[in-house]
C-alpha positions as CSV (number, residue, x, y, z in Angstrom):
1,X,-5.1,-14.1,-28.5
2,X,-8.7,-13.7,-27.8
3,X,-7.7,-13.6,-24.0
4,X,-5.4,-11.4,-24.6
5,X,-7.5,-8.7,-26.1
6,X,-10.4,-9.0,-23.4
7,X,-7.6,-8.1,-21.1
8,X,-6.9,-5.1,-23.4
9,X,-10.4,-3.8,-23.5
10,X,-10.4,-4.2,-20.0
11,X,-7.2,-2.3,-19.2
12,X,-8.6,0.5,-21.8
13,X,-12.4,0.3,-20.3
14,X,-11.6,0.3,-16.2
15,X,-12.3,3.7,-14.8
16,X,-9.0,5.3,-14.3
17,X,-7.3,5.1,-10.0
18,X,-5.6,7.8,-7.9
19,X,-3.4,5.1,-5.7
20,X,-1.4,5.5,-2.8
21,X,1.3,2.6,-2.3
22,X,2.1,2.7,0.7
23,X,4.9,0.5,1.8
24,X,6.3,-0.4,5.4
25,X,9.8,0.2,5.8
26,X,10.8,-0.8,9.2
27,X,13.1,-3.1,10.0
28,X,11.8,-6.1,10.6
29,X,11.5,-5.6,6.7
30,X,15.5,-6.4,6.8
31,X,14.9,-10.3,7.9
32,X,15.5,-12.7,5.7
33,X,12.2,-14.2,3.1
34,X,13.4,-18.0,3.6
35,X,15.4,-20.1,5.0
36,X,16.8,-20.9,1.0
37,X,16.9,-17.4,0.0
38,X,19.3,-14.5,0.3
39,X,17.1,-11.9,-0.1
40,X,15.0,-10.0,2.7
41,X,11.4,-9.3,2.9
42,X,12.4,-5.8,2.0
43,X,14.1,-7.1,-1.4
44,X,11.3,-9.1,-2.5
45,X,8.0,-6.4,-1.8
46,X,10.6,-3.8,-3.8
47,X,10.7,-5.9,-6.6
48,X,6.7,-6.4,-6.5
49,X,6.2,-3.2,-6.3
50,X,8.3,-2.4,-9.2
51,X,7.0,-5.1,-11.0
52,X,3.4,-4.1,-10.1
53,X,4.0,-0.3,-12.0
54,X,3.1,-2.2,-15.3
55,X,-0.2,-3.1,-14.2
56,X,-1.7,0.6,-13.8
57,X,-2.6,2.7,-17.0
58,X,0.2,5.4,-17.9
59,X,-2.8,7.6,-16.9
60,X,-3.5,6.4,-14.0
61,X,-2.3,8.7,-11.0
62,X,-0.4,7.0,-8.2
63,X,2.2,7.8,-5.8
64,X,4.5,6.2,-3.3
65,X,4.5,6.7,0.8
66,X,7.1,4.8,3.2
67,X,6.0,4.7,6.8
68,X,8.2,3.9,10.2
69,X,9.0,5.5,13.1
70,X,11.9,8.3,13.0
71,X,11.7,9.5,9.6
72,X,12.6,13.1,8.3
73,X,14.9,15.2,9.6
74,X,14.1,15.6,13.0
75,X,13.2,12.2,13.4
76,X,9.8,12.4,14.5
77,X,7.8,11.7,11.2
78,X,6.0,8.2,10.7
79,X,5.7,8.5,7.2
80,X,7.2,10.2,3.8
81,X,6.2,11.1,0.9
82,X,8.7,9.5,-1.8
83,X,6.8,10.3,-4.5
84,X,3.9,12.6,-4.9
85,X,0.5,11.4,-6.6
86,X,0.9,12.2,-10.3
87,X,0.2,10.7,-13.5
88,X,2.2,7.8,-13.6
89,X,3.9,8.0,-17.1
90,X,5.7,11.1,-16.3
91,X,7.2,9.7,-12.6
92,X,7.6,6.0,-13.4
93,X,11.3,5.6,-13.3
94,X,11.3,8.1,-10.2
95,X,9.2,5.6,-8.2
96,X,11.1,2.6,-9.3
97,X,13.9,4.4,-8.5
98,X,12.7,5.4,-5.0
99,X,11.4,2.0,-4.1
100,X,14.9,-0.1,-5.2
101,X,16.8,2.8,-3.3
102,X,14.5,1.9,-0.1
103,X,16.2,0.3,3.5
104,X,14.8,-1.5,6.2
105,X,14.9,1.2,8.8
106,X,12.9,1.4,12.3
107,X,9.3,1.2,13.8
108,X,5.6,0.5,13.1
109,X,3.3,2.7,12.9
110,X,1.0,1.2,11.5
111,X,-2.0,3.0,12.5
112,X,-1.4,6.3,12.3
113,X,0.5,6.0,8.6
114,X,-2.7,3.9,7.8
115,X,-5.1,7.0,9.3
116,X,-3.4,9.7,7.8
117,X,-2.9,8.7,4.5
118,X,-6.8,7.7,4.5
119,X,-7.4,11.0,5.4
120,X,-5.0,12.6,2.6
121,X,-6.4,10.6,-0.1
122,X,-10.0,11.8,0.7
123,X,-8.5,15.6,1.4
124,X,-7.5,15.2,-2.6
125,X,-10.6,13.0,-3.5
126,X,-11.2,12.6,-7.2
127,X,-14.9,11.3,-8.1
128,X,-14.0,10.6,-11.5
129,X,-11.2,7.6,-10.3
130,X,-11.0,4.6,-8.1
131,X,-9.4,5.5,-5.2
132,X,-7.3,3.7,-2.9
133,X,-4.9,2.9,-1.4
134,X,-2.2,-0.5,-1.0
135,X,-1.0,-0.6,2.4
136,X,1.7,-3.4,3.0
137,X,3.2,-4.3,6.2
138,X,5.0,-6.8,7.4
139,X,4.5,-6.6,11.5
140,X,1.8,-4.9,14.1
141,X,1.8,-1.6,15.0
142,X,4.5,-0.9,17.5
143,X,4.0,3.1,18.2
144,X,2.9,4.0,21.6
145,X,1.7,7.3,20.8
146,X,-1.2,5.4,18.9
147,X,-2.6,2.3,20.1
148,X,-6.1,2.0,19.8
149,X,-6.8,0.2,17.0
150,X,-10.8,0.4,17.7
151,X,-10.7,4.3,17.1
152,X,-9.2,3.6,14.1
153,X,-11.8,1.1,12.8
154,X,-14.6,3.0,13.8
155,X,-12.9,6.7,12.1
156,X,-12.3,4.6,9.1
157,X,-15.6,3.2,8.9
158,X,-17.4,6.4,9.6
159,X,-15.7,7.8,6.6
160,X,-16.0,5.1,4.7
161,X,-20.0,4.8,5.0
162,X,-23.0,7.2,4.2
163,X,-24.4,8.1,1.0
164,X,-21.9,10.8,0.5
165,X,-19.2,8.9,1.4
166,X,-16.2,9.3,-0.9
167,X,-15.2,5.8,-1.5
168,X,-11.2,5.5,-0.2
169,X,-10.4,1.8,-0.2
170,X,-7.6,0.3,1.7
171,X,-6.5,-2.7,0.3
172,X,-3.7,-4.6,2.9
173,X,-1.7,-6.9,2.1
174,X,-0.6,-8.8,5.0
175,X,3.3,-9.6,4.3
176,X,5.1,-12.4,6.2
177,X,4.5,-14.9,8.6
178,X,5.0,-12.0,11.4
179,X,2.1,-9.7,10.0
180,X,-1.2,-9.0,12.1
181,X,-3.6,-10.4,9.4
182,X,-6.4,-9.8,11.3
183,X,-5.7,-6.6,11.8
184,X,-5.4,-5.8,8.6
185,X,-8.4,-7.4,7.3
186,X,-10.4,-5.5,10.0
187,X,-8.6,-2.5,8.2
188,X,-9.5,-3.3,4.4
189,X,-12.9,-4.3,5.4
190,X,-14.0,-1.0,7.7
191,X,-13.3,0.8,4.0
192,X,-15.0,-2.2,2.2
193,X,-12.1,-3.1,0.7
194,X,-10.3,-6.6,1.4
195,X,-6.8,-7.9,2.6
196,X,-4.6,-10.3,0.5
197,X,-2.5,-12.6,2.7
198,X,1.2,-12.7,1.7
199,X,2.2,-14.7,4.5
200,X,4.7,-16.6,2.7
201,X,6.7,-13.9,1.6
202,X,8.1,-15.3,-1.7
203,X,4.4,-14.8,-2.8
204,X,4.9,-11.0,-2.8
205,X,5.1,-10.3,-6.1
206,X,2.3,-12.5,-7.3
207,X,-0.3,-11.1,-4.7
208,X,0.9,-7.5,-5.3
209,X,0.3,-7.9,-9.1
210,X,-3.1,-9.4,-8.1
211,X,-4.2,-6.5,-6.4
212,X,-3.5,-3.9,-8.6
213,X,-5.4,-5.6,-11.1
214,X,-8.0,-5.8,-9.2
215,X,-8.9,-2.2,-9.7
């Protein structure tokens, strides 16, 4: 009981977020978790991320982004906005619905999704919240058009430093045996944030959970 209400207090103390999730839906998200299990990578990070809903405060403003290649309806978008960022009590069943109506579909582009919702988060900046955003993928960035991963680093971590820096974090989880950890810790880091390895996919939920309460 006494655990319990520290966790309260905490929940009711922590300085309210503005969170992006922001999800990899390519499909290399469609292959299997495990050898024992009949469900895919995809099925299992949906679930977290459900799951993961009841961790943030109904105050708490947070909003859902898919990224692969091919998206929208000319086919040349790398990422969507499923669900705006709101206050999540009044768009919490739209985002659960969103997520559990997702498919594994095409591409990776990892770098640019991962650049441009960096740059949207600090475009609609709000000093008075933690803001961040959790970026899960599953692979390595697999879009031509945007390869350099050390322009990224160094743009992210120009932002990201300074005394008037407005502090976006990136916090990756690295998903499946297949995912470029190091990549994505070079990511977190550059934003001074930190990755959470989910290599073993069945783990998903458990490490998603874990960083949202991190906040």
């Amino acid at each position: 009981q006494v655990l319990t209400a520290l966790l309260d207090r905490w929940a009711e103390d922590r300085k309210r977020a503005r969170v992006m999730i922001l999800l990899d839906a390519s499909g290399s998200m469609g292959d299997t978790a495990g050898a024992d299990l009949g469900e895919t990578k995809l099925d299992l990070a949906k679930e977290a991320v459900v799951e993961a809903l009841d961790e943030f405060a109904p105050d708490d403003d947070v909003g859902f982004r898919i990224f692969t290649t091919g998206l929208g309806p000319n086919q040349d978008q790398d990422w969507l906005d499923l669900v705006p960022i709101a206050p999540l009590a009044g768009q919490r069943e739209t985002i659960a619905r969103s997520v559990t109506d997702l498919t594994p579909l095409n591409g990776t582009p990892l770098y640019t999704a991962t650049q441009d919702g960096y740059d949207d988060m600090l475009a609609g900046f709000d000093p008075t919240r933690i803001n961040a955003i959790v970026l899960l993928s599953d692979g390595r960035n697999e879009d031509d058009r945007n390869d350099d991963l050390e322009a990224l680093i160094e743009n992210l971590r120009e932002q990201a430093e300074g005394e008037n820096a407005d502090p976006v974090r990136i916090f990756a989880i690295a998903y499946g045996g297949d995912a470029d950890l190091e990549t994505l810790r070079r990511i977190a880091e550059a934003t001074n944030a930190q990755v959470y390895d989910a290599s073993d996919a069945t783990t998903i939920s458990q490490v998603f959970t874990a960083v949202v309460s991190n906040f």
